[in-house]
Every structure is written in structure tokens, then in C-alpha cells.
C-alpha positions as semicolon CSV with decimal commas, in nm:
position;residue;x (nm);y (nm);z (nm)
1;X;8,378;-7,586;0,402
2;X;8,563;-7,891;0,261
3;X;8,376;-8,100;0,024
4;X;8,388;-8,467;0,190
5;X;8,432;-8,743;-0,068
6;X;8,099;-8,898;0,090
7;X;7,904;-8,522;-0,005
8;X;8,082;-8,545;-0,347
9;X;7,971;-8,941;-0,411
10;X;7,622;-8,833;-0,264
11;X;7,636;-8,549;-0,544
12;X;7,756;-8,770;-0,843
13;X;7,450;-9,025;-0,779
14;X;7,195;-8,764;-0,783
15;X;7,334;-8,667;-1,131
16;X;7,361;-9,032;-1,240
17;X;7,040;-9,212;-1,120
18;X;6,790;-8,848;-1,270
19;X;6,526;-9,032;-1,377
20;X;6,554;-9,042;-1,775
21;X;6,192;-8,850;-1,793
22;X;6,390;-8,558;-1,626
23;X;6,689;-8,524;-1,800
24;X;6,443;-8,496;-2,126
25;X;6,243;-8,244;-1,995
26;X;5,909;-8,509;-1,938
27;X;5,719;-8,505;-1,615
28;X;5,673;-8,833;-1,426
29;X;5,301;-8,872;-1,582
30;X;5,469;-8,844;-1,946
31;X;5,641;-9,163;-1,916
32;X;5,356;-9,348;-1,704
33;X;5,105;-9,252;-2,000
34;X;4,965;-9,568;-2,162
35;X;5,189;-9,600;-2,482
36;X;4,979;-9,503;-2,827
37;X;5,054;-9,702;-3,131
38;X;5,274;-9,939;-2,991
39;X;5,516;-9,663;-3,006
40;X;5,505;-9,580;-3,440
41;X;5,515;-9,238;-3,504
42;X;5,189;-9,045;-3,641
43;X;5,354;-8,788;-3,776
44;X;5,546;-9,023;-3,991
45;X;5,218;-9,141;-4,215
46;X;5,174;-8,777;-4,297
47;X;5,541;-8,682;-4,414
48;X;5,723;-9,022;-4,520
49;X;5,339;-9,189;-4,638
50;X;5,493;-9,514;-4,408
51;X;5,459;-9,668;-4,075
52;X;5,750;-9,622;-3,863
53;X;5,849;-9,665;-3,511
54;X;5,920;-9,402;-3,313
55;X;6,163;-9,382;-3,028
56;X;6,090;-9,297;-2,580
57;X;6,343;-9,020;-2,656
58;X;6,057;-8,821;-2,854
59;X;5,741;-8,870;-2,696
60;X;5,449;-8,605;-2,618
61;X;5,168;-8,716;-2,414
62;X;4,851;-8,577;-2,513
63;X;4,489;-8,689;-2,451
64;X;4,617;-8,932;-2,152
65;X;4,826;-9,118;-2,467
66;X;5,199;-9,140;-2,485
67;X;5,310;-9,084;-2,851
68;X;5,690;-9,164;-2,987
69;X;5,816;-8,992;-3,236
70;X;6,114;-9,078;-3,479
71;X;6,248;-8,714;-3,426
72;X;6,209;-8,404;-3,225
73;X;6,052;-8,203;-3,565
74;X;5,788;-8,487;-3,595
75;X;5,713;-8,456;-3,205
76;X;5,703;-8,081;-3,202
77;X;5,477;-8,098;-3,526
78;X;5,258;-8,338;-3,332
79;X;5,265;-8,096;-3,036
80;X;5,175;-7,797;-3,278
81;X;4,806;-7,997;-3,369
82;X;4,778;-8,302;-3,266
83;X;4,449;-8,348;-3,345
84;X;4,552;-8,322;-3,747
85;X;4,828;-8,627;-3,665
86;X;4,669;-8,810;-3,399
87;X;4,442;-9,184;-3,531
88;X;4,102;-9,157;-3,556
89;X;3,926;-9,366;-3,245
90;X;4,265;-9,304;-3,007
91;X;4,400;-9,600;-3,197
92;X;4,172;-9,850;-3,211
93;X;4,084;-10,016;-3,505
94;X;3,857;-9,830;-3,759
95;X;3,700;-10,138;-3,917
96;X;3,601;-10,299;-3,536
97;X;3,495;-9,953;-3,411
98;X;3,229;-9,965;-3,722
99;X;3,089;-10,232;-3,586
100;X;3,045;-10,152;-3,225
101;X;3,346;-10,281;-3,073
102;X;3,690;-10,180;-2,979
103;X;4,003;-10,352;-3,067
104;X;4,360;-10,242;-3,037
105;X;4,497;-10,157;-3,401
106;X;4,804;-10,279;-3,566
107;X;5,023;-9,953;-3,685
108;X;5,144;-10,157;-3,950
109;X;4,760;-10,116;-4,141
110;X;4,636;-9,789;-4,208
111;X;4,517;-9,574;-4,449
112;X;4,473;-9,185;-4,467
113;X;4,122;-9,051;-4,580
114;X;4,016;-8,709;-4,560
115;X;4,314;-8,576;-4,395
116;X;4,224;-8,842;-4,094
117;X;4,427;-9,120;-4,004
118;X;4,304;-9,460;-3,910
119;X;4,463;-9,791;-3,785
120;X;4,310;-10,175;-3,864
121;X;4,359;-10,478;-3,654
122;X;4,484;-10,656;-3,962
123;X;4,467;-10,677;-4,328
124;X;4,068;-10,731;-4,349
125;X;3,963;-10,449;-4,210
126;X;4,172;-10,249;-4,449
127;X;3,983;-10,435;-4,731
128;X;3,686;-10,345;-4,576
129;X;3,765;-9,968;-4,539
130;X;3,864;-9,958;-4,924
131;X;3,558;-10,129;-5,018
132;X;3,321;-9,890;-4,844
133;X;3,520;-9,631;-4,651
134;X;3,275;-9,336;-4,608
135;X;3,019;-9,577;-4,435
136;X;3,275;-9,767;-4,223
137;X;3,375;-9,421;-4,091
138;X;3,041;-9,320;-4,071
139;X;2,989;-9,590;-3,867
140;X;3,305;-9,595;-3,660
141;X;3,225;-9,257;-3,606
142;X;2,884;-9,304;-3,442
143;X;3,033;-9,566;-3,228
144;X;3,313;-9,383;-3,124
145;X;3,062;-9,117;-2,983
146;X;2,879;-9,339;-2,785
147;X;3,196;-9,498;-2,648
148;X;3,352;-9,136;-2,554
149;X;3,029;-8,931;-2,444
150;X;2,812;-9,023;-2,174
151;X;2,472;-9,078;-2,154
152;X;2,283;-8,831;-2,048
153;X;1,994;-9,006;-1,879
């Protein structure tokens, strides 16, 4: 059987036009997964103590979230337990979820407490987390819990 140049043009563009999400090994729901942080890397707080953006070609959905990651050691670390790495309140902002409300976070504000991670809109509710941290969380934990867990009524 002779290979036609139309067979062998047919076979180059199925190599050429793989969707990206398969040549990295992602399924088709990994790279329609809402993006998580605006794309800065969890893992990163932990290991370099700074905010940094991660990249598509290191991502891990988990929790319906896509997470980026700056390298394949901080994904796979991620991976490993991402609970440990993973913001408090998938992301939202600690200080707003305190008081009832969600609000999507700026990765550029954070602190770590207690092991936990957790992201602020903006510069004030940083403040207010190092003013009175274990009642905002308190708080932002309550909230968070009626937010995530249904009524049972």
C-alpha cells in the first residue's frame, strides 16, 4: 500500500492541530476548568513566601478549579495534598467572606496563618486580618459553611 501524499498531509495535521490539553497529558475538562487565582501558583506562597504566576503548561484541576503552577514539582506537590496548598474559601477573599459575602481575591494579598492560606480583595482586608485574624477566620469560616453546605430543611 503506497502512502498517498493526501494520507500523509491528512497524518501531519492530526499531529499538528492535537489539542495542547492532549499533548500535556490534560483531559478536555482540565483546560475548561474555571481558572483559580488568576493563574498564581499556591504552591509558590509555601516554598518561595511570594506571589507568583504560574504558567497553562502546569496546571492540575482539582475541586472543579484550574490551578497553574510555575513548575511541574510545585504542580505535583499540589497534586500530592492539595488541600495543605489550596486558599482558604476556593479563593475568595478572606476579609469579605467574614462578613457574609463573596468577592474574588487579588493573589497579590495574602497572608499564611496556621498553615492555611488566604487571599484579600485588596490591601484593607489584609489590615483587617492582621488586626484580628483568629475572628476574621472564625468568621469567614462560618460563612464559608453556609455558602458550601446546604440547608437541610
Amino acid at each position: 500500500m503506497a502512502i498517498t501524499r493526501r494520507v500523509l498531509l491528512i497524518l501531519l495535521a492530526c499531529v499538528v492541530l492535537m489539542p495542547a490539553a492532549a499533548v500535556q497529558g490534560q483531559s478536555p475538562a482540565a483546560t475548561s476548568a474555571k481558572l483559580a487565582m488568576k493563574g498564581y501558583d499556591p504552591v509558590a506562597y509555601f516554598t518561595d513566601g511570594k506571589a507568583i504566576p504560574g504558567t497553562s503548561a502546569f496546571s492540575y484541576v482539582w475541586d472543579g478549579l484550574r490551578y497553574e503552577f510555575v513548575s511541574a514539582a510545585h504542580r505535583d506537590t499540589f497534586a500530592a495534598n492539595p488541600s495543605q496548598y489550596a486558599p482558604q474559601y476556593a479563593g475568595s477573599c478572606a476579609a469579605s467572606m467574614a462578613n457574609g459575602f463573596k468577592v474574588e481575591a487579588d493573589p497579590e494579598n495574602w497572608a499564611i496563618a496556621d498553615g492555611r492560606l488566604f487571599l484579600f480583595a485588596g490591601a484593607r482586608g489584609f489590615e483587617m486580618f492582621r488586626g484580628s485574624g483568629s475572628a476574621l477566620v472564625a468568621n469567614a469560616d462560618r460563612n464559608w459553611q453556609k455558602i458550601t453546605v446546604p440547608s437541610k430543611q
